[in-house]
N, C-alpha and C positions, 0 to 999 in steps of 0.2 A: 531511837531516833538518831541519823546522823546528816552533821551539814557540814560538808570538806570542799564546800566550791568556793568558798574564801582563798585556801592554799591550791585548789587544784587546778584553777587556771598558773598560780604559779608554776607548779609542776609540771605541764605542760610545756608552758617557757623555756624552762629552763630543760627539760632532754627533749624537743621537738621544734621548737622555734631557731632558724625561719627555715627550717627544712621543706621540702617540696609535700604537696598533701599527700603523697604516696608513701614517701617517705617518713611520714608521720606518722599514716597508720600506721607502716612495719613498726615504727618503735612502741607505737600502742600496745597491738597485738604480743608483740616479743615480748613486754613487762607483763602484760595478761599471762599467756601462756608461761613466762617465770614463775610466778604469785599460786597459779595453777600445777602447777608441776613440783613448788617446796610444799604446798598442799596433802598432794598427793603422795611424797614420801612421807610425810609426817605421819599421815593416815596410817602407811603401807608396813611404818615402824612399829606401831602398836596395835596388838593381835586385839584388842578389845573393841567390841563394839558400841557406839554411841547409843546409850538410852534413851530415845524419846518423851522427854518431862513435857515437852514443850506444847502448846496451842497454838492458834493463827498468829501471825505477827499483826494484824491487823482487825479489830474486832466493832471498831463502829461503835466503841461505847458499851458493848455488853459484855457481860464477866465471860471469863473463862474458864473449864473446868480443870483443875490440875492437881495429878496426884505427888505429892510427898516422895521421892528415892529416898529419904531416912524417915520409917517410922509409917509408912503408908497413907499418912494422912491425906484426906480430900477435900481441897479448898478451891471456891472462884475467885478471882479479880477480874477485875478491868487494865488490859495492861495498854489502853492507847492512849497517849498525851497529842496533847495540840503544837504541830509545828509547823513554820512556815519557810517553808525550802531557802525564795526567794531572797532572804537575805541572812548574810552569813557573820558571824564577829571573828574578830581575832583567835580566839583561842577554841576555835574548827566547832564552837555550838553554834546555837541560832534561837531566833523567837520558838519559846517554847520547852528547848533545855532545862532551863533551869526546874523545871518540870518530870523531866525524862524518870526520874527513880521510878515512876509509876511503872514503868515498863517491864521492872524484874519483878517476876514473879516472888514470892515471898510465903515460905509455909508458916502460919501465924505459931505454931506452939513451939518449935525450937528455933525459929528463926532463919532458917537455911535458906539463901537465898538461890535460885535456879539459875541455869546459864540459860540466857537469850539468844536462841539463835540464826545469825544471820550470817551475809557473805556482800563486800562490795565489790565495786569494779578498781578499787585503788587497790585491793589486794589483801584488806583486813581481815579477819573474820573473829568468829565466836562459833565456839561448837558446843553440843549437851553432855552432862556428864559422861563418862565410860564408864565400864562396870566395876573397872581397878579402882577409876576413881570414888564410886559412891562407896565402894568399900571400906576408904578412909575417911569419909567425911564424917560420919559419927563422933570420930575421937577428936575431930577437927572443930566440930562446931561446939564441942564440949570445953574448951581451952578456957582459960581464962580469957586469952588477947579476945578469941573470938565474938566473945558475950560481952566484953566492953564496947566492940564494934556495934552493938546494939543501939546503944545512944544516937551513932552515924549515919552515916546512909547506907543505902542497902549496896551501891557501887562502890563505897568505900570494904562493905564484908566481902562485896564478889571478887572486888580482885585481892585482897589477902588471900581470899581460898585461891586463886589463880596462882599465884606466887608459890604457895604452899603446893600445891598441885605440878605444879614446871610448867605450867600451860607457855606457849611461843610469845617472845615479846610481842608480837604483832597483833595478838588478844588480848594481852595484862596493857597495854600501850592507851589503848579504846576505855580502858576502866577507866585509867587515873585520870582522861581528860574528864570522862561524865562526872568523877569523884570531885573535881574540881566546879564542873557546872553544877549541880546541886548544894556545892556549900553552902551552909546555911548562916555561913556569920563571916566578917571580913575575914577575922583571922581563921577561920576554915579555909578559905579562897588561897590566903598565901600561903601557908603551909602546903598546899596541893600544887599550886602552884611552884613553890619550891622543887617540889619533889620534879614537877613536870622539866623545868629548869635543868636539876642536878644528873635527869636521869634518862632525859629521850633522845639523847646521842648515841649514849650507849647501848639502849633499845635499837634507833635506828641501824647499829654498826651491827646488831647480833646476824648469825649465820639463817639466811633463809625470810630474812624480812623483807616486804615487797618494797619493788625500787622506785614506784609511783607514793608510796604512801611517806616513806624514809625523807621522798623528798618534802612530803606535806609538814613533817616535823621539823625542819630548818624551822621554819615558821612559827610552827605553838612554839616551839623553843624562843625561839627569839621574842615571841613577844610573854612567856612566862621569863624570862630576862627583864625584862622593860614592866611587867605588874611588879616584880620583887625589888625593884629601884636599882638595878645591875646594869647602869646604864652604860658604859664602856665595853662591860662583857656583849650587851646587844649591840654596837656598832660595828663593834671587831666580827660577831659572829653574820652582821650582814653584809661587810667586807668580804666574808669566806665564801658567803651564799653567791656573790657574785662574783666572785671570782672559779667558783664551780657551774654558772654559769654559762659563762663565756669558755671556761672549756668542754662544754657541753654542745656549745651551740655551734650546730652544723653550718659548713658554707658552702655557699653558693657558688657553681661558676659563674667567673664575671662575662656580660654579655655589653661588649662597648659600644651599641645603640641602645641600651634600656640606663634608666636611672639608677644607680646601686642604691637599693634601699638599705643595702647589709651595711651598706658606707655611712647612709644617711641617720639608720638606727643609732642613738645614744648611748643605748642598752640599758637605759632605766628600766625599771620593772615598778609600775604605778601600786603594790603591793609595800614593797619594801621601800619606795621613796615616802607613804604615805606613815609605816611602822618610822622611818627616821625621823621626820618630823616631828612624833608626836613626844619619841624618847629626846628631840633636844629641850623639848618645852617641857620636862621631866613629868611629863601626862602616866600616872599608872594605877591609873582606871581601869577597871575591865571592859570598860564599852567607853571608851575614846572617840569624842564626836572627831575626830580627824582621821579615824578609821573607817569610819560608818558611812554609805552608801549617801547621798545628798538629800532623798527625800526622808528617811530616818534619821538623817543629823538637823533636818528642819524640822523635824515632829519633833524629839529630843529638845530642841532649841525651845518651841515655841510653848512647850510645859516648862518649862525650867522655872516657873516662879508658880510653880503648882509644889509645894512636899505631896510626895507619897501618892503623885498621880503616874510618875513615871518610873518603874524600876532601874532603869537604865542611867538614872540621873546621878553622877559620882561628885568628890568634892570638887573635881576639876571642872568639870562640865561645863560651867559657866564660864572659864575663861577660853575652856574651847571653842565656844559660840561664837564670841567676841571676836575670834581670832579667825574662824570658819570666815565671818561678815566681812573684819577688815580684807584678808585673803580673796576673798572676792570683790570688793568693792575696786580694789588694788588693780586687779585681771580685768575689770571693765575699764579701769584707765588707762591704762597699758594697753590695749586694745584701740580705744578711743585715741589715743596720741598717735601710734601708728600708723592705722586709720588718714590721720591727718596728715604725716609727716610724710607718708608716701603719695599722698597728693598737693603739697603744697611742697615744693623746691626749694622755696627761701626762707619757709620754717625749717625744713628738713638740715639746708644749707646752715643754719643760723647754730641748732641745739645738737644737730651730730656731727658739722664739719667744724663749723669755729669755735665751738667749746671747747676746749679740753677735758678729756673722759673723767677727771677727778673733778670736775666743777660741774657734771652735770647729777643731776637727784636719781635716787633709784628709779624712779618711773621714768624719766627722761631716758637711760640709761639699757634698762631694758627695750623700750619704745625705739628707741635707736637704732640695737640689734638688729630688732625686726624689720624695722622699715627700710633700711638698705640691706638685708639681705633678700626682701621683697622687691625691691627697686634693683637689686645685682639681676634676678631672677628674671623680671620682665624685658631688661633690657637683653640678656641672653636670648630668651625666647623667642626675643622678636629680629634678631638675627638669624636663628638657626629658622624659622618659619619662614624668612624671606626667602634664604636660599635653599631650603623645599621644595617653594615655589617652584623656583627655576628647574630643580629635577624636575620636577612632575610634569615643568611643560615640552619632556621629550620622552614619554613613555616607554617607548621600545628600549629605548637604553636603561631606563631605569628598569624595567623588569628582566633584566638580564644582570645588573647588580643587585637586586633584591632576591635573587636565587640563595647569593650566600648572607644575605639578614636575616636575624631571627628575630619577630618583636612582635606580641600579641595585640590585640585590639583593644585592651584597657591597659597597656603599659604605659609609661610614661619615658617617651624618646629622650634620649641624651645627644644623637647628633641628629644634623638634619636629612643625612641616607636615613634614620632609621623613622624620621617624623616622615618623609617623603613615600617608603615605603609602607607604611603605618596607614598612610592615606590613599595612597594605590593600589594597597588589598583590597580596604575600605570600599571603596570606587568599586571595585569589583565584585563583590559581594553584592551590592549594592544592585548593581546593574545585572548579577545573575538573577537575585533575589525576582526583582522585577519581570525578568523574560519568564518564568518559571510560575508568579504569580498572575500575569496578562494568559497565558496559555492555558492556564487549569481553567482561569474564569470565561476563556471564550470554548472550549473544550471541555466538560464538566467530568466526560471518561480519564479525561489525564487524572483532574484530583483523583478519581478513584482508585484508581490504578496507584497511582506513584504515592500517597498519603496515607502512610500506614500508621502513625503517630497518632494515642489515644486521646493526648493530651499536648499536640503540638505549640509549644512556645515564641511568641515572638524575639526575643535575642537569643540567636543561637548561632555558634558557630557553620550551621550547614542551612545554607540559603534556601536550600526545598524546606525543611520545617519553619525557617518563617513566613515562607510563602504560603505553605498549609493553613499556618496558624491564621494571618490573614484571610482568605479565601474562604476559612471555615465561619469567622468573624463576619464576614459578608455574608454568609449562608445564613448566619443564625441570624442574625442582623432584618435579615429580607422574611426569615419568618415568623420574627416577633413583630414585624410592620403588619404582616397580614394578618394573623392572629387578632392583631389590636383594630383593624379595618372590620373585621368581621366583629368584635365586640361592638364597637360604637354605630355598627347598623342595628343593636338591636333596642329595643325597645326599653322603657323605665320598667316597666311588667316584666319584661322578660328580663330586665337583668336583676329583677326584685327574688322573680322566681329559682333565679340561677343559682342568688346568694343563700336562700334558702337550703334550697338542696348542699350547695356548698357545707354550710355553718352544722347543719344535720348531720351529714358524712363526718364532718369531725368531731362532731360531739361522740357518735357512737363510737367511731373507731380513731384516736386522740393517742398514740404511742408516747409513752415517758419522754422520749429524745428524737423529736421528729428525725429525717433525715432531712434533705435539702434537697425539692425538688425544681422539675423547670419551669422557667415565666410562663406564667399564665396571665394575660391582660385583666382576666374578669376577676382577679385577685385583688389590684389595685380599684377596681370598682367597689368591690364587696368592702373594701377596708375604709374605702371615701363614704357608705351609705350607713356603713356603722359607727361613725367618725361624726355623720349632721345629724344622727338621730342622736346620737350619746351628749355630743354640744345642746341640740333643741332641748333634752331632759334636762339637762342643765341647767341651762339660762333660768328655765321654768320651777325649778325645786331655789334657785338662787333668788329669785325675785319676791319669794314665798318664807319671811326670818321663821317661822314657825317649822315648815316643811324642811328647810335647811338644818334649824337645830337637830329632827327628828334623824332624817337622814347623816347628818354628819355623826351624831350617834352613834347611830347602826354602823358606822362604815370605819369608827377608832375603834371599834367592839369586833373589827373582823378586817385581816389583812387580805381579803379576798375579793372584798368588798370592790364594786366598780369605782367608785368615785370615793375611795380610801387616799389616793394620791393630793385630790383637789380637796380636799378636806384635813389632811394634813396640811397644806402648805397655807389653810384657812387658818387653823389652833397654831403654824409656826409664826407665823403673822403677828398676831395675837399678842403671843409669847414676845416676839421679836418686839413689837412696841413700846411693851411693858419694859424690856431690859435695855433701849434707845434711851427711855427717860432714865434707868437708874446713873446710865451712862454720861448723862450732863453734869453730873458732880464729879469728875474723874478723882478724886481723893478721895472722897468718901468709897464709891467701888471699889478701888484697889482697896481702901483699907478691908470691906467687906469681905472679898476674898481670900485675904492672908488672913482674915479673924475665923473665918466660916470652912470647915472640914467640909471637902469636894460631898460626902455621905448626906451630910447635912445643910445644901443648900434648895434653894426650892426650884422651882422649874426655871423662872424669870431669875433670881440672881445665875444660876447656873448658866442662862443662856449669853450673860451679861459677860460675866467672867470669862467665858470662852471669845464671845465674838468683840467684848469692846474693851477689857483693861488692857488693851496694848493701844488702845484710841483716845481722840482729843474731841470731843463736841461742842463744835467751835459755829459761830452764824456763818451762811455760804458766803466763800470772797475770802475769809479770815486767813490774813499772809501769815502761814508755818515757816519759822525757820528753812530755807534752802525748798521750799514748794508752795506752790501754787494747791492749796488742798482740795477742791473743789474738781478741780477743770478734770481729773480723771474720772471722774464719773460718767460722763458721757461721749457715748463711744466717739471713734475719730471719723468725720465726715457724716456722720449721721443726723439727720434731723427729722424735725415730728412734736406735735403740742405737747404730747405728751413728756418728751426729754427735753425739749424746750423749760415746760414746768419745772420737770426736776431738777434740773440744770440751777433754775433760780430759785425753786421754795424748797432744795433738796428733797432726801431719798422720803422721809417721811411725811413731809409737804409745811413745816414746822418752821422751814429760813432757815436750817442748821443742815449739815452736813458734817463727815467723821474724817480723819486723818489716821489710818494706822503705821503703827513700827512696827521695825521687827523683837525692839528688848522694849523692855517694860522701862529699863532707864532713859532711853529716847523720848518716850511717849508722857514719863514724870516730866522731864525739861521741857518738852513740849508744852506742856500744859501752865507747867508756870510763868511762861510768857505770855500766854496767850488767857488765862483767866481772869486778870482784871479787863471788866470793860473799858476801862479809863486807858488803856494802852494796847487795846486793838489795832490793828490798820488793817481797813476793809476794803480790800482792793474793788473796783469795780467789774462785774463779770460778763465779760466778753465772748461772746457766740463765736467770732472768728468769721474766718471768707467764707461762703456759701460753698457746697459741695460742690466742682467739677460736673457733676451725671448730672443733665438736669432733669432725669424720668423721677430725682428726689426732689419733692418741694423744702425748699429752704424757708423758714420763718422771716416775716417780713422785717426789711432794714430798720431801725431806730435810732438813727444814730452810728455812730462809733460803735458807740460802746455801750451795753446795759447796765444801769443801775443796781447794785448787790438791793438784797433783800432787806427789812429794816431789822435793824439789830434787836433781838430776839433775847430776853431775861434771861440768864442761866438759872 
């Protein structure tokens, strides 16, 4: 298993960014064909040929058959582990690694573990023994070191034999990281990590190591620097990364109608700014929630007062939560004052002109920045757009200085020849588009004739393919009208009979992976007739507690089952009720769940634990610290008795209603203001203005304001 798209969009970066896309390929391609060609001498050097030990790399679960190179023996495994591409850590594994040993092969009676072999696109690989080699393997796996490797993991033995063998740093490189992900104890991890630290420089620098992958090791480097607490050595060494960077990074000729983005670029790299952060706050963790993707640093967060639900959960972790939340709470203020400052003058005037920049607060500060660099911006634009204008309103002339501009249709003009011109292509385009699409549609031979496009696209640089594209949109357009006219003249019989034959035809012939084919009106019929009868069975088994029991039975007893859906979300219900009430004693819960192993609780505390110890079960109206806890429940401008109701007797119909946080310390403080009744305040709950649309019935006026619910026994 391997996951290198953590470092590989770095590598990217840094030898292709912001080179033109053609120019990116060449340098793709050229590190390809490097990685391919040290390959191929390495081969062309050793007259041995590779043994095939190996099975599928990918097997679904079922063993594999594989013979022994020492000793002939004949064993299966299973060599696939569970991995999930999508998200990547620091140190180039992934969900799932930690796992990976599964994958080498393993002869049970002397231990020799087999090479796996693959090849990626960074330039890495792993090859199967040669015949030189398994010739020394015997005396190799017989060693003392080697049979202590036993204890290890099985990538901890395959790259000592690697090492012992001379196999290319570029294969021993791949070991030490998985030897590292499989650690099975902290001090495994550093030790490994050490080594990864002391020694993949020098790996990267060896003769014939690919220059895509070389680059991916900056990276584990730096951050096995940052797990070993080498925090200096990892700043200095992301100082160098950037600075091979920027001599990396190709430029652009400059074009004085377009915006220089190469000028406007900072040259952060949201990799290595996200590694510095984490080494100022001396985070050396293996899974750093300040590394981690957002929606994995909220999963991460939102376990954190679970032991031993989340692997991923280090000693830091919790302060990195903390720090995630303030960080963002921070970036919606900073947004939010901006926001303001660029629309109000005499705020603006007040906290970025007459302050002085040492008396104003970080958020002030930052907000500042922005909003007159936003306010410098508008007020340019709307200079350079007036006098656009005026080009544009003498065309001939402009189109005779727009001969020597060059400025694409999503560029972003820097003067106003190039905003003027920008819009006079526009204009034309425009106006070709149109003559081009009027003609095919009074002419139907034109389209056929001139519209050879399979798939023609509406934004395209060449005005006959959007014109296509159009025309063809009309065409299909005009025959899913008729299609659907001839459907709705026919009968209930006849469209009963149609769905039949329909529902038939796919029953017998039903392919694993449909394809996707075209509208058919009588589709959407057939889906409406099996939609009122499947609702009418319904109602009729609901109204029926006996026939309901039976059926909902049948249908948790089979995932196949029709109304398995509507029957689960009956038993979550259920469920859900039962762990509402445990939730109104929020002390007691929380204490249940730190006392109660995740194995060992029941269905209802378990549902409790997840959905409410981060909550406050408070009567509706009940003023939470800095919220209004009620009023989000019902959605905005919506109304109906039903959310009326809930709105006032809340979600359960009980007069209570929930407040969640996001830390479980929020939701304690919460709670202890808000649990004695004697010091409540129950605000009164307000419906608010009637919706705008008025095709919604808004619930009748009463007043102001509604009366909260009556306060309700914890």
């Amino acid at each position: 298993m391997r996951a290198l798209a953590f470092a590989g969009a770095l590598s990217a970066l840094l030898l292709l960014t912001p080179a033109p896309a053609q120019d990116a390929k060449t340098a793709r391609e050229a590190a390809a064909d490097a990685a391919a060609a040290v390959t191929e001498a390495v081969e062309a050097a050793d007259e041995d040929v590779p043994v095939n030990t190996e099975g599928p790399r990918h097997t679904y679960g079922k063993p594999v058959e594989f013979t022994c190179p020492v000793g002939g023996e004949k064993f299966s495994q299973v060599i696939d582990a569970f991995s999930f591409p999508l998200e990547t850590y620091p140190d180039g594994g992934g969900p799932g690694s930690e796992q990976s040993d599964v994958q080498l092969p393993e002869c049970p009676s002397n231990g020799l573990v087999l090479m796996n072999e693959y090849k990626h696109e960074e330039g890495d690989s792993q090859e199967p023994y040669t015949t030189a080699e398994i010739a020394r393997l015997p005396a190799l796996i017989a060693t003392p070191e080697y049979q202590a490797l036993r204890k290890d993991s099985r990538a901890a033995r395959l790259l000592w034999l690697s090492e012992k063998l001379g196999r290319p740093a570029w294969q021993r490189y791949h070991l030490l990281q998985r030897a590292a992900w499989v650690a099975k104890t902290p001090a495994d991890r550093k030790r490994w990590m050490t080594r990864i630290a002391d020694e993949s420089e020098a790996m990267a620098n060896a003769p014939g190591f690919p220059p895509d992958f070389a680059v991916q090791l900056d990276v584990f480097r730096i951050n096995a620097l940052r797990e070993t607490g080498r925090w200096d050595e990892a700043l200095k060494a992301i100082d160098a990364l950037y600075a091979k960077a920027d001599a990396l990074r190709a430029k652009r000729p400059v074009n004085p109608h377009v915006v220089n983005q190469q000028e406007d670029d900072d040259g952060r790299i949201d990799i290595l700014e996200r590694m510095r952060s984490v080494i100022a706050d001396k985070d050396d963790d293996p899974h750093p929630v300040g590394m981690m993707g957002k929606r994995w640093a909220n999963m991460i967060c939102r376990d954190i007062d679970e032991p031993g639900k989340n692997p991923l959960i280090g000693p830091n972790t919790r302060r990195g939560c903390a720090k995630m939340k303030a960080d963002a709470e921070f970036e919606t203020a900073v947004t939010e004052l901006e926001t303001d400052l660029v629309g109000d003058v005499v705020k603006r005037d007040k906290i970025c002109v007459r302050t002085p920049a040492d008396k104003r607060s970080k958020l002030e500060a930052r907000a500042c920045e922005g909003a007159m660099a936003q306010v410098e911006w508008i007020a340019d634009r709307a200079k350079m757009d007036a006098w656009a204008k005026r080009l544009l309103a003498n065309p001939a002339i402009l189109d005779v200085e727009c001969k020597a501009v060059t400025i694409g249709r999503y560029d972003t003009p820097a003067t106003a020849l190039g905003k003027a011109c920008q819009e006079r292509a526009r204009a034309l385009h425009e106006k070709e588009f149109r003559r081009l699409r009027d003609l095919m549609q009074k002419n139907p031979a034109e389209y056929d004739n001139r519209c050879t496009y399979k798939y023609p696209q509406y934004v395209s640089e060449d005005p006959l393919e959007e014109a296509c594209a159009s025309v063809k949109s009309t065409r299909e357009s005009e025959q899913d009208d008729n299609a659907r006219q001839q459907v709705n003249k026919l009968t209930p019989a006849e469209i009963a009979a149609r769905c039949a034959q329909r529902d038939e035809a796919e029953a017998k012939d039903a392919p694993a992976f449909p394809e996707a084919k075209a509208f058919d009106p009588i589709d959407y019929k057939c889906i409406s007739l099996r939609s009122q009868r499947e609702e009418a069975e319904w109602r009729k088994i609901a109204a029926d507690p006996a026939l309901l029991a039976e059926t909902c039975a049948k249908a948790l007893a089979d995932e196949d089952h029709l109304y398995r859906s509507r029957c689960d979300a009956i038993e979550e219900d259920k469920l859900d009720a039962e762990a509402y009430k445990l939730a109104k004693d929020h002390t007691a819960l929380v204490g249940s769940c730190q006392s109660t192993p995740m194995e060992q609780r029941g269905r209802v505390l378990a549902m409790a634990c997840e959905r409410y110890r981060k909550c406050v079960i408070v009567p509706v109206g009940t003023r939470v610290p800095q919220k209004n806890m009620f009023r989000g429940d019902l959605p905005i401008g919506y109304y109906g008795e039903e959310a009326e109701k809930r709105f006032l007797e809340g979600e359960h119909g009980d007069g209570t209603g929930r407040y969640c946080y996001d830390m479980l310390e929020e939701a304690n403080a919460a709670w202890e203001l808000v649990k004695d009744p004697a010091k409540r305040v129950i605000d009164p709950v307000d419906l608010g203005a009637p919706y705008s649309d008025r095709k919604i019935k808004a619930p009748k006026a009463k007043g102001k304001s509604r009366p909260a619910s009556p306060p309700v026994k914890m």
